[in-house]
Backbone bond lengths (Angstrom), bond angles and torsions (degrees), N, CA, C in turn:
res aa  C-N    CA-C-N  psi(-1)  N-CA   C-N-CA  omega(-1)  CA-C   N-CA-C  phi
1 X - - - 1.453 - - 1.530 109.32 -
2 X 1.409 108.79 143.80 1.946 105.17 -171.58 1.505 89.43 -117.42
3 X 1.095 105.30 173.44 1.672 118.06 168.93 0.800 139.38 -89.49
4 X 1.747 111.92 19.90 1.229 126.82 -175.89 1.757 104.41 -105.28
5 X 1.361 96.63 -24.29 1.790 107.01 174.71 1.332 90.81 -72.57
6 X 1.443 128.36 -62.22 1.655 144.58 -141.74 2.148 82.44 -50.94
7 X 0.942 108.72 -57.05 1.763 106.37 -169.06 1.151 107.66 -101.97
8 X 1.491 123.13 16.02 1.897 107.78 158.35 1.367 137.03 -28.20
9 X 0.964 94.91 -57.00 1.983 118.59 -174.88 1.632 112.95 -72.57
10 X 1.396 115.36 -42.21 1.497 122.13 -177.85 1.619 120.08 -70.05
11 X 1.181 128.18 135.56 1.452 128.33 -157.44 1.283 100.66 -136.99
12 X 1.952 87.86 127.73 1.368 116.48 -172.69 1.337 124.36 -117.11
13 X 1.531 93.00 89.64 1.588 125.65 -165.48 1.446 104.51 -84.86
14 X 1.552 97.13 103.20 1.512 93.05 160.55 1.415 134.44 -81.92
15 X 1.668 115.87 164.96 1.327 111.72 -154.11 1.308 94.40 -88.13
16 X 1.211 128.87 159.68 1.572 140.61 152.36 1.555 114.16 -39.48
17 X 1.655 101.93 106.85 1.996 83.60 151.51 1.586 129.33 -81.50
18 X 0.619 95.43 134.09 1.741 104.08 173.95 1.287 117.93 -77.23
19 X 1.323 128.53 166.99 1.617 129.04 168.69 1.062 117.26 63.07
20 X 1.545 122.83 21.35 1.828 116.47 172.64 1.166 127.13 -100.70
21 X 1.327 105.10 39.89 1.321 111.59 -179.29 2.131 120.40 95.90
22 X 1.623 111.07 155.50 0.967 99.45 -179.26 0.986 141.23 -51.22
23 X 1.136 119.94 -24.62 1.767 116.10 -162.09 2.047 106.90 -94.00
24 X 1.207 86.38 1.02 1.836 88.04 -165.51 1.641 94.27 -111.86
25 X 1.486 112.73 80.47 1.239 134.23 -175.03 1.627 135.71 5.52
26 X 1.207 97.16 -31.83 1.500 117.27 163.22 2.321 126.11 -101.90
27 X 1.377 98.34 25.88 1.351 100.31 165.51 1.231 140.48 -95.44
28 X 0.981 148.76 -141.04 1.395 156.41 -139.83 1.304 113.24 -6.53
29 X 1.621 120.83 -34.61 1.434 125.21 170.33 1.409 132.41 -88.74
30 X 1.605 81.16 -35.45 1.718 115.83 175.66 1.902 94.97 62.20
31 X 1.143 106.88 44.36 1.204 105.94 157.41 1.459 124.44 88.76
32 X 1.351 107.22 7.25 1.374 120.96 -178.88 1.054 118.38 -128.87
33 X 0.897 127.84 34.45 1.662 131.56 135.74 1.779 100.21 100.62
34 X 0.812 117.99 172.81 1.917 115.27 139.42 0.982 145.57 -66.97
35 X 1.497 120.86 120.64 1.757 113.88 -173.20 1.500 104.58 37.19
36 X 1.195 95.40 -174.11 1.586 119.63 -154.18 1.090 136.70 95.52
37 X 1.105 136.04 167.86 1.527 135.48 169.08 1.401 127.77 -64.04
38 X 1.238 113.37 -30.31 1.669 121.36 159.42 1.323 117.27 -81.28
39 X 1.204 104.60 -22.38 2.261 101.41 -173.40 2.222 90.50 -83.23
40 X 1.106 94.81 16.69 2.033 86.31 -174.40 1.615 96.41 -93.47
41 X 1.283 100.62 152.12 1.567 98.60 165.94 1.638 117.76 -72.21
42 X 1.655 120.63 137.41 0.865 138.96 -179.66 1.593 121.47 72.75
43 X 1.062 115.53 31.34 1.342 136.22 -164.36 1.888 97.24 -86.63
44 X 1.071 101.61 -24.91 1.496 95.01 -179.97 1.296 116.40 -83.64
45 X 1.389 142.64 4.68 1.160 156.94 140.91 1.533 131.66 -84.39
46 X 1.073 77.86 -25.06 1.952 99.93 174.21 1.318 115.70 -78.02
47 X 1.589 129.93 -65.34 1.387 132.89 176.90 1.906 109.23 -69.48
48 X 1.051 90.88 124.23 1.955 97.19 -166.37 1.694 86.47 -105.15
49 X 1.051 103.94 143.96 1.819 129.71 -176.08 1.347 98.66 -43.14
50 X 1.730 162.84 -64.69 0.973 153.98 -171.42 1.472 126.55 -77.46
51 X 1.776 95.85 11.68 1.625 96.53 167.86 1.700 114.13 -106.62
52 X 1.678 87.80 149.57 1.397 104.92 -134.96 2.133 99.23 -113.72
53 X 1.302 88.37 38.66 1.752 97.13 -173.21 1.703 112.09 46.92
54 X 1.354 133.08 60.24 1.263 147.33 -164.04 1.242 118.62 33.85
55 X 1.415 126.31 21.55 1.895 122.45 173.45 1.490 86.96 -86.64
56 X 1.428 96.17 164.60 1.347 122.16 173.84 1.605 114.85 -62.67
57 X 1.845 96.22 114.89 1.517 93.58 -177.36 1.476 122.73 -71.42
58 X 1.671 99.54 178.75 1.375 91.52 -138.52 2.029 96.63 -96.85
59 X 1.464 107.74 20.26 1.208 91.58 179.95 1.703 96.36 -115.90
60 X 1.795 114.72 4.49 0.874 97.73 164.41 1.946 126.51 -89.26
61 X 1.789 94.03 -23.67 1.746 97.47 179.31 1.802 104.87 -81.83
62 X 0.826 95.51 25.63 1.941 77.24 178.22 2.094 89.43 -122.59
63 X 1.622 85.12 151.39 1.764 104.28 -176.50 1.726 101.87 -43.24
64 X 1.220 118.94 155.27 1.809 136.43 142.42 1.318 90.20 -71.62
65 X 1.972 96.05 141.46 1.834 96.16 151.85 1.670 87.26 -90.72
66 X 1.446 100.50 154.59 0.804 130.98 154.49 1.321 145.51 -117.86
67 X 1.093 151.19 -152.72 1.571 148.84 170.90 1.896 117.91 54.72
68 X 1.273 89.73 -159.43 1.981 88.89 173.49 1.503 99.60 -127.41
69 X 1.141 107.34 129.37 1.371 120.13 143.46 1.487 130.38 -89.73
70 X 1.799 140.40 129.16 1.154 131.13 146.21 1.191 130.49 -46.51
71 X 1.041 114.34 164.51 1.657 118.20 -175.00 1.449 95.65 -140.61
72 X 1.638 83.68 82.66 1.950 102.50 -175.19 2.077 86.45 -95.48
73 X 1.128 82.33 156.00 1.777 96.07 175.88 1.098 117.98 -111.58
74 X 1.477 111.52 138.67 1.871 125.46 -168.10 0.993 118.56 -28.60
75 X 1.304 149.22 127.37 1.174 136.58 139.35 1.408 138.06 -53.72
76 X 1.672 117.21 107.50 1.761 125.03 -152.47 2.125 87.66 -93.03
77 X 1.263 92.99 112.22 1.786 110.56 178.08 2.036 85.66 -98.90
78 X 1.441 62.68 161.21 1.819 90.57 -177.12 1.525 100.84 -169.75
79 X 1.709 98.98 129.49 1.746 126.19 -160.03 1.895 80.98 -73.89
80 X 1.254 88.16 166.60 1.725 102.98 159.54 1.600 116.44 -101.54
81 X 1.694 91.73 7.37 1.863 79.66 155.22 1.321 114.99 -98.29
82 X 1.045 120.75 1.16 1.416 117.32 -170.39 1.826 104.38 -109.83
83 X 1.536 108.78 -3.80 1.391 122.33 151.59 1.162 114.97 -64.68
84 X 1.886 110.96 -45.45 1.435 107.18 -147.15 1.884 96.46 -89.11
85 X 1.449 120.50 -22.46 1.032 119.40 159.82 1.328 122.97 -67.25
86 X 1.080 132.37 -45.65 1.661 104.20 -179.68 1.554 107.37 -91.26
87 X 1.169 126.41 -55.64 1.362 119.47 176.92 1.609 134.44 -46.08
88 X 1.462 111.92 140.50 1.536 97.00 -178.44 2.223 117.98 -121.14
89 X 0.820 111.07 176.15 1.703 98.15 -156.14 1.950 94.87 -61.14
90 X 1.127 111.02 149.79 1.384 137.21 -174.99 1.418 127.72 80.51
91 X 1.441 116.99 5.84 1.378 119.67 -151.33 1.664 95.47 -114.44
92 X 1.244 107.91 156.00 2.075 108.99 -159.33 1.663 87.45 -101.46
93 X 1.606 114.84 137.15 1.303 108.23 154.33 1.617 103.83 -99.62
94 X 1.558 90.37 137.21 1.583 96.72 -174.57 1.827 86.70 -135.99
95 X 1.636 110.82 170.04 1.523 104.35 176.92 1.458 99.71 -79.33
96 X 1.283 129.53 -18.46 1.850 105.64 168.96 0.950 112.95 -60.46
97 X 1.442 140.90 -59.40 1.647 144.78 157.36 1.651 124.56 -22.45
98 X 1.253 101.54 -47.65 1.494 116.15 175.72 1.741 103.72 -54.69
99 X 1.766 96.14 -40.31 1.349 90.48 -163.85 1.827 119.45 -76.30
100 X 1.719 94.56 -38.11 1.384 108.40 149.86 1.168 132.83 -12.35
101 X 1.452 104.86 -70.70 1.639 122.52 -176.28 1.633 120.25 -76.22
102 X 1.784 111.81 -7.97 1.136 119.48 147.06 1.595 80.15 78.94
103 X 1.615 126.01 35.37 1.948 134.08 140.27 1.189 113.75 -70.73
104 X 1.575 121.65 -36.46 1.475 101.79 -176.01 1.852 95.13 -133.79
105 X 1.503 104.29 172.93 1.607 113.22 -175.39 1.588 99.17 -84.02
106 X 1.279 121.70 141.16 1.581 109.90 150.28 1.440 126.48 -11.46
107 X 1.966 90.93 -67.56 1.627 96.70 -159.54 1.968 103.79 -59.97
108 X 1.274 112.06 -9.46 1.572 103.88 163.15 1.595 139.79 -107.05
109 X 1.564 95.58 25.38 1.491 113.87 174.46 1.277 108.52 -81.38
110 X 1.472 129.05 -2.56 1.964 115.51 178.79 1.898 78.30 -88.83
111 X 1.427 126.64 -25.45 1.864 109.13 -162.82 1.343 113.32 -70.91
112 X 1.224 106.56 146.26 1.394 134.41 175.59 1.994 93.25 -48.98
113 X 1.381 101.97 101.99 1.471 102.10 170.80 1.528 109.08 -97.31
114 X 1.396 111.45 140.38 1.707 127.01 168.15 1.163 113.04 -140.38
115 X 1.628 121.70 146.31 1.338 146.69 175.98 1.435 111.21 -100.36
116 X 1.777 106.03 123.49 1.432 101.67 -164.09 1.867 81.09 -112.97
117 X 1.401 99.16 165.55 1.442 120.82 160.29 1.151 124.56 -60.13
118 X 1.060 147.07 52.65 1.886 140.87 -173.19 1.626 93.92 -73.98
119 X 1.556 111.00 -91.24 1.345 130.97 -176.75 1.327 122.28 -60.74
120 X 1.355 153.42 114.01 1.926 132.19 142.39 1.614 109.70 3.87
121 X 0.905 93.31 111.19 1.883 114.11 178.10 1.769 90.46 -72.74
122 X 1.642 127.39 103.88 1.257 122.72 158.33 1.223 127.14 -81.75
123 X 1.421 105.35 -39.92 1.492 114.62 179.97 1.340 101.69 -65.97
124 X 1.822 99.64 157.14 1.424 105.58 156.42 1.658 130.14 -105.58
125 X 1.293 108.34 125.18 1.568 98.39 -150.25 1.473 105.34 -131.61
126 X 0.705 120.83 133.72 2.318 115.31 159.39 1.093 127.41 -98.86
127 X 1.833 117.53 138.63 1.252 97.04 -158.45 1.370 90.22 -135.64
128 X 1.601 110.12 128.14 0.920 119.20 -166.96 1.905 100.42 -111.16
129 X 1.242 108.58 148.16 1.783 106.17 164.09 1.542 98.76 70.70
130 X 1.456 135.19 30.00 1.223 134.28 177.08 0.962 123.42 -160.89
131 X 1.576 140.05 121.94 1.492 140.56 171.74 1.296 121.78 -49.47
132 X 1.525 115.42 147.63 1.006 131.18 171.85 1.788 129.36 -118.35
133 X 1.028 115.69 164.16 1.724 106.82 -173.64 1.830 94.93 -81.44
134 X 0.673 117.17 -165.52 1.316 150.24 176.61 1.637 116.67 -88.97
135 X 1.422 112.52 -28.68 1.359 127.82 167.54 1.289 115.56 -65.38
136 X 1.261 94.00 -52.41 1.992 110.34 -171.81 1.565 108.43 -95.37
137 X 1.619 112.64 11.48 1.581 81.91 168.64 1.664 110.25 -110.02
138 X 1.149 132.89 26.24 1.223 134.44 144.92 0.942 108.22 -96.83
């Protein structure tokens, strides 16, 4: 086999020169328009991606955050059907229990846990170490 078979098929397209004059479709401008900031030589190294043709850039017109925020952590809710399913009458939901029963992850035992109203609370239960709505605390 020679290497003249090896690259038969592959096609070796040359690129366009530019700038040779009028009649060879791409001259006098060579494709860049008139004046401007892009028709200049070396302009394609020069204009960097976040310039914005001299308007006001855009990380200067948009707001600062400002102020402080806490970095309070989610609050992990849990229905009272999902009480009334695992729990049974006399037994305390506390977040060690919760964790027990494999309702919440570790990594969310430091969160502020609360029990919302979804379902009729059947069981009878105590709940210790956990919020309640306003429904369920009478």
């Amino acid at each position: 086999m020679s290497i003249t078979k090896l690259f038969k098929d592959t096609k070796n397209k040359k690129s366009r020169r530019v700038g040779r004059g009028l009649g060879s479709t791409l001259g006098k401008t060579a494709g860049r328009g008139t004046k401007g900031q892009k028709a200049r030589a070396g302009s394609g190294r020069k204009i960097k991606a976040w310039f914005e043709g001299g308007q006001t850039p855009m990380h200067r017109r948009t707001a600062k955050i400002r102020g402080f925020k806490r970095n309070v952590p989610a609050t992990v809710e849990i229905s009272t059907s999902v009480i009334n399913y695992f729990y049974k009458d006399g037994e305390t939901v506390s977040p060690s229990t919760l964790l027990e029963k494999k309702i919440i992850r570790p990594s969310k035992l430091n969160n502020p846990i609360k029990v919302i109203a979804g379902a009729k609370l059947q069981v009878k239960v105590n709940f210790v170490g956990v919020g309640l709505t306003k429904s369920l605390q009478s």
